[in-house]
N, C-alpha and C positions, 0 to 999 in steps of 0.2 A: 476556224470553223471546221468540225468534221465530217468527214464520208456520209453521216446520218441526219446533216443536217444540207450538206448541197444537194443529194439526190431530194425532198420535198422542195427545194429552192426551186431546181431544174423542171420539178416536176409541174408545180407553178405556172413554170413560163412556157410551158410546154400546154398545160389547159390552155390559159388565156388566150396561144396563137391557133387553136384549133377552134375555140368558141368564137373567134373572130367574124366568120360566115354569120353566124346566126345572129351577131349584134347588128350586121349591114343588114339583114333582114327586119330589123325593126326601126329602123334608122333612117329618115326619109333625104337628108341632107347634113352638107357639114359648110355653110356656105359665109365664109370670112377672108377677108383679103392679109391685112397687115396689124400688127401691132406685137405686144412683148409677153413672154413664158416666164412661168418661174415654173423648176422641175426640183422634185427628192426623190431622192432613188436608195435602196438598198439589194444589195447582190451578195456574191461570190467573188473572191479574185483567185487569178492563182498564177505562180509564176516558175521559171524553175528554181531546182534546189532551193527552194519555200514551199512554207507548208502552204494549204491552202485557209484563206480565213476571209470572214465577212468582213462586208465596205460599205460605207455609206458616204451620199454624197448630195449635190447639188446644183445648180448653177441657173442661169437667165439668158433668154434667146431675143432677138430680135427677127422677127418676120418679115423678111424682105415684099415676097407675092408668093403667091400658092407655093412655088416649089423649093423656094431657098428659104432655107433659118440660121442665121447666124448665132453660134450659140456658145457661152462660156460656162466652164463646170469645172467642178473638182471632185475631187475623189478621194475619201481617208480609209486607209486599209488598217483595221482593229488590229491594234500590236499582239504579237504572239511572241513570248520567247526576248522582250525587249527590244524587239527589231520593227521600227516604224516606216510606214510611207505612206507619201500623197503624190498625186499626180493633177497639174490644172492646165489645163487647154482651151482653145479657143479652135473650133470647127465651123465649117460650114457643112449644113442638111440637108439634101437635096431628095425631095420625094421623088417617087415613083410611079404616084399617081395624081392626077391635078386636086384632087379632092373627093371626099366620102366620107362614111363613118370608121373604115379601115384603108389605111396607108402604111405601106411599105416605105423603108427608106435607108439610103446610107451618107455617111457623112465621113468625114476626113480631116485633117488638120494637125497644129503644132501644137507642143506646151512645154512645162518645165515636170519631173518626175523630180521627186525629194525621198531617199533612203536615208536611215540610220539607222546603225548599227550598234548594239555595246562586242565588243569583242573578244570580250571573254565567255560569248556562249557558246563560239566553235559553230555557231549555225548562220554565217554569210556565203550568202550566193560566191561563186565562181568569179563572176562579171564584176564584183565590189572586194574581195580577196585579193585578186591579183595586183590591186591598186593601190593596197597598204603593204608600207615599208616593212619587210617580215623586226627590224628591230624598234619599231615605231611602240612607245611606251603609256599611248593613249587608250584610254579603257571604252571611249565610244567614236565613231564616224560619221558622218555626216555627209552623203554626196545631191549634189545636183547637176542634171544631166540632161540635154534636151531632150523630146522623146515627140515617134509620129504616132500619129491616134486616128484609128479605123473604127467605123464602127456599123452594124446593123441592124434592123428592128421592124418594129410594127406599131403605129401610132393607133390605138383604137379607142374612137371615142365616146365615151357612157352619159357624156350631157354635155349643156353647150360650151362650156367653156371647160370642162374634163376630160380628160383623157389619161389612159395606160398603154406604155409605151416595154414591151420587154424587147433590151437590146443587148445585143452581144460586142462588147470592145474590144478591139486590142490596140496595146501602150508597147510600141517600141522602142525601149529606152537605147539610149546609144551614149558611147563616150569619144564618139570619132574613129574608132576600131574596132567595134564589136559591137551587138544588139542584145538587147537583155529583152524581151517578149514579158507582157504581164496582159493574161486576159480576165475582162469584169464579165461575167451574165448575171445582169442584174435588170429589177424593173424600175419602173420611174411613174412617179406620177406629177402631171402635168396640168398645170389651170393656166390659164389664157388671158392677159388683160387687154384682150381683141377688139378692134373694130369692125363690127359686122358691115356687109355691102359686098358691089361686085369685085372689083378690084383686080389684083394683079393680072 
């Protein structure tokens, strides 16, 4: 993805959390206790020495009570250059407000981060170089690596079971020695196969 295409990305997510005020102004409640998400999102990632390039992604939550969502997702970053990656985790969400038409929220948790490389394009990170034998006579690589997953947002919601979520991640890949950082801003859209009532 280029410079011309993250700045209307950013810019985006950057309306959306400003028109948030004016959607709770029309918005009389948000009143559901528990039940299951499906979310698809599409962003930006970027990482270092990588270029940056679009992501799309997915996953399914489970709604504990108003403030926690247990939630699994993945993430495929669009190859650039023959160099692939995905990232999938399982976080916990914990809001910031019990409920409305706009919620703040952060969440946290584990997963597995998946690089490939062909390495004959002279363009791998640092953090996945170091880790191939300089006489290693293979043309592609492959690493999986655990990774922690941060993340922050704004849940705002446009109908009852709808909602736009623009959140900002970061994936700290690690291989037990070092941390490789990859951040997504990307949005998400979210429908609900909710249980209405008072609940949590």
């Amino acid at each position: 993805m280029t410079r011309k295409m993250v700045v209307p990305a950013c810019a985006l997510v950057a309306q959306l959390v400003l028109a948030s005020p004016l959607v709770a102004q029309g918005r009389t409640g948000y009143d559901w206790s528990h039940g299951t998400t499906m979310t698809g999102l599409v962003g930006a990632a970027s990482a270092e020495s990588a270029d940056t390039r679009a992501t799309l992604g997915g996953g399914f939550g489970w709604t504990l009570n108003h403030w926690v969502t247990v939630e699994a997702s993945g993430n495929w970053l669009v190859p650039r250059r023959e160099d692939h990656g995905f990232s999938a985790d399982l976080t916990a969400v914990v809001n910031l407000a019990r409920q409305g038409p706009v919620i703040p929220f952060v969440g946290g948790g584990m997963g597995l981060y998946i690089a490939s490389f062909a390495t004959t394009t002279g363009t791998i990170p640092d953090f996945y170089q170091a880790r191939i034998p300089d006489n290693s006579a293979m043309t592609r690589r492959t690493f999986t690596d655990p990774m922690f997953a941060f993340s922050a947002g704004v849940d705002i919601a446009t109908r009852a079971r709808w909602s736009i979520r623009p959140v900002v991640d970061l994936k700290l890949v690690t291989d037990g020695s070092s941390v490789y950082p990859v951040t997504i801003a990307a949005v998400h859209i979210m429908y609900r196969f909710e249980r209405h009532g008072a609940g949590g």
